[in-house]
C-alpha positions as a printed NumPy array, in Angstrom:
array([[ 22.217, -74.81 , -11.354],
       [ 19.361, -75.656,  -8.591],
       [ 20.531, -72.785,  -6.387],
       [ 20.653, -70.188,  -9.424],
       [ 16.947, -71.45 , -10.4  ],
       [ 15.344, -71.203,  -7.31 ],
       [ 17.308, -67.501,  -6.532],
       [ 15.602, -66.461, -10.411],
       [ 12.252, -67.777,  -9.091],
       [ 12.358, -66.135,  -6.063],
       [ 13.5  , -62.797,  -7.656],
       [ 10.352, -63.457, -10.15 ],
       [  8.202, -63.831,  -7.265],
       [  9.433, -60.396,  -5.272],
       [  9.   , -58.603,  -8.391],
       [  5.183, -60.003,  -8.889],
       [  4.624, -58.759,  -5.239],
       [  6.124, -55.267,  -5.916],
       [  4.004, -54.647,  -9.113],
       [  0.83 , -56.093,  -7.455],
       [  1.547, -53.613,  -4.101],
       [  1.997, -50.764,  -6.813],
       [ -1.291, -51.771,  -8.592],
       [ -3.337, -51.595,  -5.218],
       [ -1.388, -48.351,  -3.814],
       [ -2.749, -46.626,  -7.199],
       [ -6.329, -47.625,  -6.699],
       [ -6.432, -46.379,  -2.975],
       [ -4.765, -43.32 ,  -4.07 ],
       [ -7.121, -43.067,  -6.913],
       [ -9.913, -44.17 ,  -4.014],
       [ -8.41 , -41.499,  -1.706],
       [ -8.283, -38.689,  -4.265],
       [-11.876, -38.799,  -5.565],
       [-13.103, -38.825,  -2.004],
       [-11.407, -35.802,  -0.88 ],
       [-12.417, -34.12 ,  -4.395],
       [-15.795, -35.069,  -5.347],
       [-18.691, -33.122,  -4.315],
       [-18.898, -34.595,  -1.197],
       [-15.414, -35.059,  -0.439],
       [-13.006, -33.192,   2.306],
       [-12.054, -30.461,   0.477],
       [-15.667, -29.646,  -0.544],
       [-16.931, -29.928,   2.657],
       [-13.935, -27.73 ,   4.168],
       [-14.431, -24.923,   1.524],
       [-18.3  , -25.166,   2.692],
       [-17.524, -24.518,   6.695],
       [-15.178, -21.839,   5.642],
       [-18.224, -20.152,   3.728],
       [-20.806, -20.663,   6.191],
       [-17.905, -19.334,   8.722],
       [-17.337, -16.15 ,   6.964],
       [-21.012, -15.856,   6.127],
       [-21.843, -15.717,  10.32 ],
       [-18.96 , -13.609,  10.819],
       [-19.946, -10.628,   8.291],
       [-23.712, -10.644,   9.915],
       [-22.238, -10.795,  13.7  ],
       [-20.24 ,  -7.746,  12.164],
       [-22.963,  -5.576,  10.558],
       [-25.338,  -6.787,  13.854],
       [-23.091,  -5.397,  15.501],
       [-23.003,  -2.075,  14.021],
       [-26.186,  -1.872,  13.604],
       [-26.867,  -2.298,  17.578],
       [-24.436,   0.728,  17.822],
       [-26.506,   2.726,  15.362],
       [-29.937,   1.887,  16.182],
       [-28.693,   3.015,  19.871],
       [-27.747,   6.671,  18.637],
       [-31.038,   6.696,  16.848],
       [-33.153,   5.991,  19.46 ],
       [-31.164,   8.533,  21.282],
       [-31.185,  11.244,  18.279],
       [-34.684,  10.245,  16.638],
       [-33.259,   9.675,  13.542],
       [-35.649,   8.531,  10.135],
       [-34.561,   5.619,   8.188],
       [-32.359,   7.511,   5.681],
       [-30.359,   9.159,   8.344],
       [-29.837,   5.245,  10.09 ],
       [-29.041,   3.949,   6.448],
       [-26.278,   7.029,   6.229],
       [-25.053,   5.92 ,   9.315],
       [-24.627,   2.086,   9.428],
       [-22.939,   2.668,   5.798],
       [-20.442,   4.924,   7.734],
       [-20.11 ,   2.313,  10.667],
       [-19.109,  -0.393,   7.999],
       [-16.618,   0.878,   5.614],
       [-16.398,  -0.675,   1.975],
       [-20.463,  -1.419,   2.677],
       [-23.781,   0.297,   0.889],
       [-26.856,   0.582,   2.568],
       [-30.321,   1.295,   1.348],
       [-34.146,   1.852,   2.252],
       [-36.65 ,   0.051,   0.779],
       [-39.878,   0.164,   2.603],
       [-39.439,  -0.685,   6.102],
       [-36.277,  -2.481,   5.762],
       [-33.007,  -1.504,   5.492],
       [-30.984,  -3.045,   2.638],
       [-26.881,  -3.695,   3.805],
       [-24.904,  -5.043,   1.038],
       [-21.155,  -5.768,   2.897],
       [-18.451,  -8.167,   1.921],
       [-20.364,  -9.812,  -0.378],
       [-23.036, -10.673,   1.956],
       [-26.472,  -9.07 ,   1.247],
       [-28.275,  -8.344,   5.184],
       [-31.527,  -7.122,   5.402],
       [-32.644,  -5.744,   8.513],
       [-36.531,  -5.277,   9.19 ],
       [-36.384,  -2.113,  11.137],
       [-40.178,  -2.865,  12.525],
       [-39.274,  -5.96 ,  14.555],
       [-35.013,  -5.375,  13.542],
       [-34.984,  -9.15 ,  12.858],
       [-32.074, -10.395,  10.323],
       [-31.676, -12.017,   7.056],
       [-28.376, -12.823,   4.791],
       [-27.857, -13.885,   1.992],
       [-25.018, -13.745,  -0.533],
       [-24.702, -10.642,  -2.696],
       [-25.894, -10.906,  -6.371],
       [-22.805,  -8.847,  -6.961],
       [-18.919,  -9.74 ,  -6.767],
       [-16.271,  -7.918,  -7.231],
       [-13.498, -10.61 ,  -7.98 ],
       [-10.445,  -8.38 ,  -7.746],
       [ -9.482,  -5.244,  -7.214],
       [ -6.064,  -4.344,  -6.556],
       [ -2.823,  -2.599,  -8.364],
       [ -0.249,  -4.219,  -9.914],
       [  2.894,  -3.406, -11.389],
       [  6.604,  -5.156, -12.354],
       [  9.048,  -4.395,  -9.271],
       [ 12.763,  -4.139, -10.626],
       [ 14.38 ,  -7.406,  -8.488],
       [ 17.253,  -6.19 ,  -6.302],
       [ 20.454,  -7.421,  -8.775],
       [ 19.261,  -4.905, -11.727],
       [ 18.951,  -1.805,  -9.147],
       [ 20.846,   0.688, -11.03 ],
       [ 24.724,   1.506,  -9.68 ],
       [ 25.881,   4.638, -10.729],
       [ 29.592,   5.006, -12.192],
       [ 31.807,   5.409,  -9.024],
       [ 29.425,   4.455,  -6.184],
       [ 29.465,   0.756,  -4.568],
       [ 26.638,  -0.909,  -2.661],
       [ 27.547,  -1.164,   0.803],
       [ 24.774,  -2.145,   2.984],
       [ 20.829,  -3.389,   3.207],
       [ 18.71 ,  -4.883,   0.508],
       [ 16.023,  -3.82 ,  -1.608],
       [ 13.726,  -4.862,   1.378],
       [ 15.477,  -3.159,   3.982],
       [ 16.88 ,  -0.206,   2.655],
       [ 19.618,  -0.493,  -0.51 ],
       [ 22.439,   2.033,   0.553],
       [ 25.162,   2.76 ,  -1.912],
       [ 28.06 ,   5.577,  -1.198],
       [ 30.422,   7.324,  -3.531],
       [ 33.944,   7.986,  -2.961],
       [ 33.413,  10.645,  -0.954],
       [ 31.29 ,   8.912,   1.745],
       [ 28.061,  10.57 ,   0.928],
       [ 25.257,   7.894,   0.993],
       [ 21.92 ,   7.194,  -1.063],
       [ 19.077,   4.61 ,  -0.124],
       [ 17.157,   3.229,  -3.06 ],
       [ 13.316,   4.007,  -3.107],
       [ 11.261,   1.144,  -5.369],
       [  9.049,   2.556,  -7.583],
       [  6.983,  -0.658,  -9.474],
       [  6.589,  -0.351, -13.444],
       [  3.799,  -0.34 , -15.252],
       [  1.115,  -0.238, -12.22 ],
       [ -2.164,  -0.915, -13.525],
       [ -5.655,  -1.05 , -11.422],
       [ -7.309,  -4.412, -12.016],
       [-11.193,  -4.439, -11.696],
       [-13.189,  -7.929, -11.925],
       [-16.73 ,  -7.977, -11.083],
       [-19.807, -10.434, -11.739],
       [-23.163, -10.521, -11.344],
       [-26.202, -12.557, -11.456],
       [-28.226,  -9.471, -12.974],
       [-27.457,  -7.123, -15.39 ],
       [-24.622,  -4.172, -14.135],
       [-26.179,  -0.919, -15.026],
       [-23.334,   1.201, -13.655],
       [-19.985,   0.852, -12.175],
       [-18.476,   4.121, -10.677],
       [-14.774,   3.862, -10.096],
       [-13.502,   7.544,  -7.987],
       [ -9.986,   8.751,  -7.432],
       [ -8.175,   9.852,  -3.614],
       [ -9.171,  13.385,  -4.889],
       [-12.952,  12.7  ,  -5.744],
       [-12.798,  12.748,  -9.653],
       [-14.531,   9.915, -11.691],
       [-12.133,   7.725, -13.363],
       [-13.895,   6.882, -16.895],
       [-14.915,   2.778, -17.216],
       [-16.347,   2.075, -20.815],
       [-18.46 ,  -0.696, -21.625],
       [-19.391,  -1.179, -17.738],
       [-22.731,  -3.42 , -18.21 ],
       [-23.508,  -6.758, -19.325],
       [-23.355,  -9.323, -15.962],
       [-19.483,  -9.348, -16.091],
       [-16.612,  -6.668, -16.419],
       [-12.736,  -6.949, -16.51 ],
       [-10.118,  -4.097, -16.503],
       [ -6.961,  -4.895, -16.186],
       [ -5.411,  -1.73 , -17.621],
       [ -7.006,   1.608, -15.687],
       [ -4.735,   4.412, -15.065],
       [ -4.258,   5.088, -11.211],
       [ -3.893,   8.927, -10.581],
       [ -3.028,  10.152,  -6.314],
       [ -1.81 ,   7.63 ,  -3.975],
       [ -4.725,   6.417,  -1.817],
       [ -7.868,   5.302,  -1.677],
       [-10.095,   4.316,  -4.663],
       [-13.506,   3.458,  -4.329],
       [-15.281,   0.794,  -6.655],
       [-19.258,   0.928,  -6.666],
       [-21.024,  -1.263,  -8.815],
       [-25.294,  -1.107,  -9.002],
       [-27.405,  -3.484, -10.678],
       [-31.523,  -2.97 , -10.754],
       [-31.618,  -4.111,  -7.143],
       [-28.423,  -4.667,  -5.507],
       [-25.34 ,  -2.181,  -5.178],
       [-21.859,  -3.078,  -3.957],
       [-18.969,  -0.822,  -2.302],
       [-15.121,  -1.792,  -2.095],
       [-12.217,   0.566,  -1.366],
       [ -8.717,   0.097,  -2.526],
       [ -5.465,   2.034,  -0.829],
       [ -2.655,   2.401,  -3.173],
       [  0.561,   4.136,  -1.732],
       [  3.057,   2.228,  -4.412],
       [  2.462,   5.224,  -7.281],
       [  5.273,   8.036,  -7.983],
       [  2.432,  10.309,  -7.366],
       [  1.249,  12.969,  -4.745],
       [ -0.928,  11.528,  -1.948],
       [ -4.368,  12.886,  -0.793],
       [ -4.86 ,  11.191,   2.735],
       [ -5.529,  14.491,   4.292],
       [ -5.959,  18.342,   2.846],
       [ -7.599,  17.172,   0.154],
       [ -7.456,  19.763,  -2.471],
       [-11.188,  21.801,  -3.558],
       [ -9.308,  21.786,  -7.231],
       [ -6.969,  19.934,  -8.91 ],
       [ -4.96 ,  22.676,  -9.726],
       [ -3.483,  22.841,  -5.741],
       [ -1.475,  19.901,  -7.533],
       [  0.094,  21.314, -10.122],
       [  3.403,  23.198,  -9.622],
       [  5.423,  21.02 , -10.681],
       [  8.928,  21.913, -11.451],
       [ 10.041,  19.085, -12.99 ],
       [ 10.305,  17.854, -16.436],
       [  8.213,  14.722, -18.164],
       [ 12.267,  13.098, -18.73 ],
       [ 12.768,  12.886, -14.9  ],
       [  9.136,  10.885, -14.502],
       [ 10.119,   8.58 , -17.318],
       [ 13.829,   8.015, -16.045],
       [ 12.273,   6.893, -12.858],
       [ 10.145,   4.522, -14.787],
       [ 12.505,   2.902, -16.75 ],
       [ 15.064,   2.532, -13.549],
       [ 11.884,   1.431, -11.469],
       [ 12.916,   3.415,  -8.468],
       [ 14.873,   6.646,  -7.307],
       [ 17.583,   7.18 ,  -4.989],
       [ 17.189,   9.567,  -2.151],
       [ 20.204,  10.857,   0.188],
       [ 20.361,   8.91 ,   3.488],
       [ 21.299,  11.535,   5.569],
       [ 20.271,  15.608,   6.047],
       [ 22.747,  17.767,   3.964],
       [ 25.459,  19.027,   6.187],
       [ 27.944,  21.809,   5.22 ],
       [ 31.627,  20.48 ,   4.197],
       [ 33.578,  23.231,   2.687],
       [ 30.287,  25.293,   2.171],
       [ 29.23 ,  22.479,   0.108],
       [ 26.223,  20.047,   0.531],
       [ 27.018,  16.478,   1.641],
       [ 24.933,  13.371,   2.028],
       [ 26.609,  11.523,   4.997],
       [ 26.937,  11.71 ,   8.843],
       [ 27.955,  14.376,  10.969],
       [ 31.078,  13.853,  12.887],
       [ 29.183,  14.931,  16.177],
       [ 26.382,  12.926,  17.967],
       [ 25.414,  16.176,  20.271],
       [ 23.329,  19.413,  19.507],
       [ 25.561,  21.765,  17.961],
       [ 24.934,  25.689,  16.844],
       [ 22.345,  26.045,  14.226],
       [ 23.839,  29.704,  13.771],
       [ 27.601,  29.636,  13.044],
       [ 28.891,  28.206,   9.33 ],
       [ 30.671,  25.058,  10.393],
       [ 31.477,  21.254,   8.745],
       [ 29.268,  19.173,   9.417],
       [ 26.191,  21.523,  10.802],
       [ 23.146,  20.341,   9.38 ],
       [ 22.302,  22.961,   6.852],
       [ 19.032,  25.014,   8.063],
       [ 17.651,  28.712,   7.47 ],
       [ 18.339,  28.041,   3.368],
       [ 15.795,  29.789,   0.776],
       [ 14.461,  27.286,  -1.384],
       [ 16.517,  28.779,  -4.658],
       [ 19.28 ,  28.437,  -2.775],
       [ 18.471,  24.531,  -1.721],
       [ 17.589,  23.753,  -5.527],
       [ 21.034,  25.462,  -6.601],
       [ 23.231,  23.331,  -4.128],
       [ 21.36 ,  20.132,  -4.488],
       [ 21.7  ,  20.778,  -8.848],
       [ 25.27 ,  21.766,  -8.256],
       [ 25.932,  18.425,  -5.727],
       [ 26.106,  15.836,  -9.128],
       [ 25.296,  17.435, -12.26 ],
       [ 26.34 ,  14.285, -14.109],
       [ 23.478,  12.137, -12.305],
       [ 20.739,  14.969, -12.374],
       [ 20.839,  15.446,  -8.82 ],
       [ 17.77 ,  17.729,  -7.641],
       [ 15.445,  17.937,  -4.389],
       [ 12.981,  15.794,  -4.006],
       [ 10.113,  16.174,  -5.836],
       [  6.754,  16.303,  -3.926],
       [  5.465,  12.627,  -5.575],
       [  9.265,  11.366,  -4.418],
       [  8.832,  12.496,  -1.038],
       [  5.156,  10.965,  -0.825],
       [  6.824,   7.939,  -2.602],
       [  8.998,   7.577,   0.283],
       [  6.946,   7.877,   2.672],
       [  4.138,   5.111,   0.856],
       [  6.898,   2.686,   1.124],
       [  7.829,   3.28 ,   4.579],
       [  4.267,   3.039,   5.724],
       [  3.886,  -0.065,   2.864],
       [  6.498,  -1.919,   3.704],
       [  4.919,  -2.13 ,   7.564],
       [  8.8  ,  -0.352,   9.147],
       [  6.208,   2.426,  10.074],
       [  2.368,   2.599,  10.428],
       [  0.539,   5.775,   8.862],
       [ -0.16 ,   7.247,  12.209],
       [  3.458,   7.404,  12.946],
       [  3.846,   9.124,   9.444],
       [  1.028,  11.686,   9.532],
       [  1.294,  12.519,  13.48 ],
       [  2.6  ,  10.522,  16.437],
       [  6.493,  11.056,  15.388],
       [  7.799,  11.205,  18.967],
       [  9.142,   7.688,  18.879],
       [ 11.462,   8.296,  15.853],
       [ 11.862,  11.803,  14.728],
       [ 14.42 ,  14.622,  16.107],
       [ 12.198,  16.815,  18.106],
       [ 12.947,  18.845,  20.924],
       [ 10.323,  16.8  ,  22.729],
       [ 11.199,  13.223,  21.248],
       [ 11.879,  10.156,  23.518],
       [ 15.169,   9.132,  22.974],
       [ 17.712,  12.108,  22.335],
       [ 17.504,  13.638,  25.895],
       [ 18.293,  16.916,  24.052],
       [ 16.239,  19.76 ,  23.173],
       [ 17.772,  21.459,  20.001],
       [ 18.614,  20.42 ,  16.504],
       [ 20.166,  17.279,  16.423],
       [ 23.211,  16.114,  14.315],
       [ 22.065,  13.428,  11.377],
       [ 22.475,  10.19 ,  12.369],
       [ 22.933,  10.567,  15.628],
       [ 20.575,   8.202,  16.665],
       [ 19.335,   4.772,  15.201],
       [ 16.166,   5.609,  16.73 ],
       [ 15.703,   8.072,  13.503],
       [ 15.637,   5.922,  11.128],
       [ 13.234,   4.283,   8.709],
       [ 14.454,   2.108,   5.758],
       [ 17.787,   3.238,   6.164],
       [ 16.982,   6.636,   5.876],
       [ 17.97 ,   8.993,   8.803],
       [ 15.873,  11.991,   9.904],
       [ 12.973,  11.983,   7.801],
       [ 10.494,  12.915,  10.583],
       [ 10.672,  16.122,  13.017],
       [ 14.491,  18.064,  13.115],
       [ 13.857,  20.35 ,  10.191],
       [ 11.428,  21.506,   7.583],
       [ 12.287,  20.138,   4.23 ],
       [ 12.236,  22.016,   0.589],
       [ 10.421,  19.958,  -2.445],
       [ 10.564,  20.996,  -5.921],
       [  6.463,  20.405,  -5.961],
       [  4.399,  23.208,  -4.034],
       [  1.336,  22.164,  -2.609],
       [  0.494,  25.959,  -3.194],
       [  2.385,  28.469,  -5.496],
       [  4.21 ,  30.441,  -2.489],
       [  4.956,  26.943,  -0.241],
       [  6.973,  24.308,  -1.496],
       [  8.038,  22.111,   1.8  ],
       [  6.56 ,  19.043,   2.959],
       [  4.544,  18.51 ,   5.545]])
C-alpha cells in the first residue's frame, strides 16, 4: 500500500508540473505573439523596411530615367512638355505631367516630383491605387481534359503538352483555353476619381460605368484581343497608369500590325457553335505534327524519314506543301468529320502561340522573330540541311509537344487577317 501511495503522489505531482509548464508556455506564446503583431512588433516593422525599400527603389528608378532624359534634352533643347512625353515613355505603366516648373511623375504608386529649375527630388506615395488588375478565368484541371471516342492519352501533361493518338497513330496536343476569363479592376483613392479610362490591344475604349466616387471594383469586364490593356485612372490632381498583357483569351492578338479598323479582324469563317464548344471543353486540340500525305490523305503523325526529301513528287509521308487553301480546308474537314475537324482558326493559332510564350517554353522574341534556334529553316542551327525538313525530325522543333510550328512552311488559317490572305504569320 505505501509503495502504490507514494507512486499516485508522485504521478499527482508530474501532472501539476505538466499543466503549470503548459500554463506558462501559453503566456510566452501569447507574450511572443502580441510582440511580433502589435504596432510595434516584427512583422510591423518588417512590412515598414519593405515599404521604405520599394519606396527608394521606384525614385532610384525614375532618377534614373530622368538623368537619361534630361541628357537628350539638353542635347535636343526640348520644352517641358516634350521632357514630360519623354520620361512617361522611359517608364512604362507611369504618367507624367507639367505643372509650373515641375514635372509631376506618378509611377508604381509612388508620386515624384521633379523641380526642373534646380532638378531636386521629392516622393511621396500616390493618392491613387490600383489594387488589382489582372484576368482571371476557371482552367479545366488535367483529369476532365476531354478524350475523344477511340483515342488514348499517351504522353505529357496538361503543363507540358497533353498528347493523345488515335488508332491510326496520328497525334493531337491539347491547347488550354481558361473559362469564363474576366478582367478584374480595383482601384482607391484618397480624392474623388473623376475618370477611369480602360483601352483595348487595338486602341478602342472599353466602357466602365459608375467610375467615380474614391473607390471602384470590376470584377466582370469583357476582355476583347490578346495583349495589352491599359488602365488610367485621374482624380482632380493626381493620374495613375498600369498596363496589363493578356495572351490566355481564344482571341486574335494585336502585338504588332495593329489594324487602322476593326474590320481587318473580321473574316471569320467559323461558326458561334465552334467558339462555345471550345468554352465548354476549356481548351482545343491541335495536330502535333505537319500533315503528311498517306494514301493522298492528310495525317497527323511523323514522317518515316529524318532527312530532306522532294517537296515535288506525291509520296507517303512528304510533308504536304504547294496546297490552295480550299483544298487545305477540304482535307482537314474530310480528316474526322465526326469530331469537327477543321484548320486552325486564326484566334487558335494565336491561342497557341499565347500559351507557348505564357507558359515561359518560349519567350515572345523567339515567337515574333529570332526562330533560328527552333524552327525548320534552311538557315536554322541544328538541322545541317538546307531544304524542307521532314516533321519531327528534330526535338529541337518543338514547343509544348508540338513539332514544327515555327519556320518549314507557311500555314493556312480559317481567319484572314485580310480578305485575299488567310495564313499566319
Amino acid at each position: 500500500m505505501k509503495y502504490k501511495s507514494q507512486s499516485l503522489r508522485e504521478k499527482g505531482i508530474t501532472l501539476v508540473a505538466l499543466v503549470v509548464t503548459i500554463i506558462v508556455l501559453l503566456i510566452l506564446a501569447g507574450v511572443t505573439i502580441s510582440l511580433a503583431l502589435n504596432n510595434n512588433g516584427v512583422i510591423q516593422k518588417v512590412k515598414e523596411a519593405s515599404n521604405v525599400s520599394f519606396k527608394k527603389t521606384v525614385q532610384e528608378t525614375v532618377q534614373m530615367a530622368w538623368m537619361a532624359v534630361s541628357i537628350d534634352g539638353e542635347k535636343e533643347g526640348w520644352d517641358r512638355n516634350t521632357l514630360a512625353e519623354k520620361l512617361e515613355e522611359e517608364l512604362n505603366d507611369s504618367s507624367v505631367t507639367v505643372e509650373g516648373e515641375n514635372l509631376i511623375v506618378n509611377y508604381e504608386g509612388i508620386r515624384t516630383i521633379i523641380n526642373l529649375n534646380d532638378e531636386t527630388t521629392t516622393s511621396e506615395e500616390s493618392k491613387i491605387k490600383i489594387e488589382e488588375f489582372s484576368i482571371v478565368g476557371t482552367t479545366v484541371k488535367e483529369e476532365n481534359i476531354p478524350l475523344p471516342n477511340g483515342f488514348t492519352h499517351i504522353e505529357g501533361t496538361k503543363d507540358t503538352g497533353y498528347v493523345i493518338q488515335d488508332g491510326d497513330g496520328n497525334e493531337f496536343v491539347w491547347v488550354p483555353v481558361d473559362k469564363n476569363q474576366k478582367i478584374r479592376l480595383k482601384v482607391s483613392s484618397e480624392e474623388n476619381i473623376t475618370e477611369i479610362k480602360l483601352i483595348d490591344p487595338i486602341g478602342e475604349e472599353i466602357s466602365l460605368a459608375n467610375a467615380s466616387g474614391m473607390s471602384y471594383e470590376n470584377n466582370n469586364i469583357e476582355p476583347t484581343y490578346n495583349g495589352g490593356y491599359q488602365v488610367e485612372v485621374n482624380t482632380a490632381s493626381d493620374t495613375v497608369k498600369k498596363t496589363l498583357v493578356v495572351r490566355s483569351l481564344y482571341a486574335l492578338d494585336s502585338y504588332e500590325n495593329k489594324p487602322t479598323t476593326t474590320t481587318n479582324l473580321n473574316y471569320y469563317s467559323e461558326d458561334d457553335a465552334y467558339r462555345e464548344k471550345i468554352q465548354q471543353n476549356g481548351g482545343f486540340y491541335v495536330g502535333r505534327y505537319e500533315v503528311i500525305y498517306v494514301n493522298n490523305k492528310p495525317a497527323s503523325k511523323p514522317s518515316t524519314s529524318s532527312r530532306t526529301v522532294s517537296n515535288v513528287a506525291l509520296v507517303d509521308n512528304m510533308l504536304w506543301n504547294y496546297i490552295y487553301y480550299d483544298n487545305a480546308l477540304e482535307k482537314a474537314k474530310e480528316f474526322n468529320p465526326e469530331l469537327n475537324s477543321s484548320l486552325l482558326t486564326g484566334p487558335a493559332w494565336d491561342r497557341v502561340m499565347g500559351w507557348i510564350v505564357q507558359s515561359g517554353d518560349k519567350n515572345l522574341d523567339q515567337i515574333k522573330s529570332k526562330c533560328e534556334t527552333w524552327g525548320n529553316f534552311s538557315d536554322d542551327t541544328f538541322s545541317e540541311t538546307t531544304g524542307i525538313i521532314n516533321t519531327g525530325s528534330f526535338e529541337q522543333t518543338k514547343a509544348k509537344n508540338i513539332y514544327d510550328l515555327a519556320g518549314n512552311l507557311g500555314e493556312w488559317v480559317e481567319t484572314s487577317y485580310k480578305s485575299f490572305r488567310r495564313r499566319s504569320v
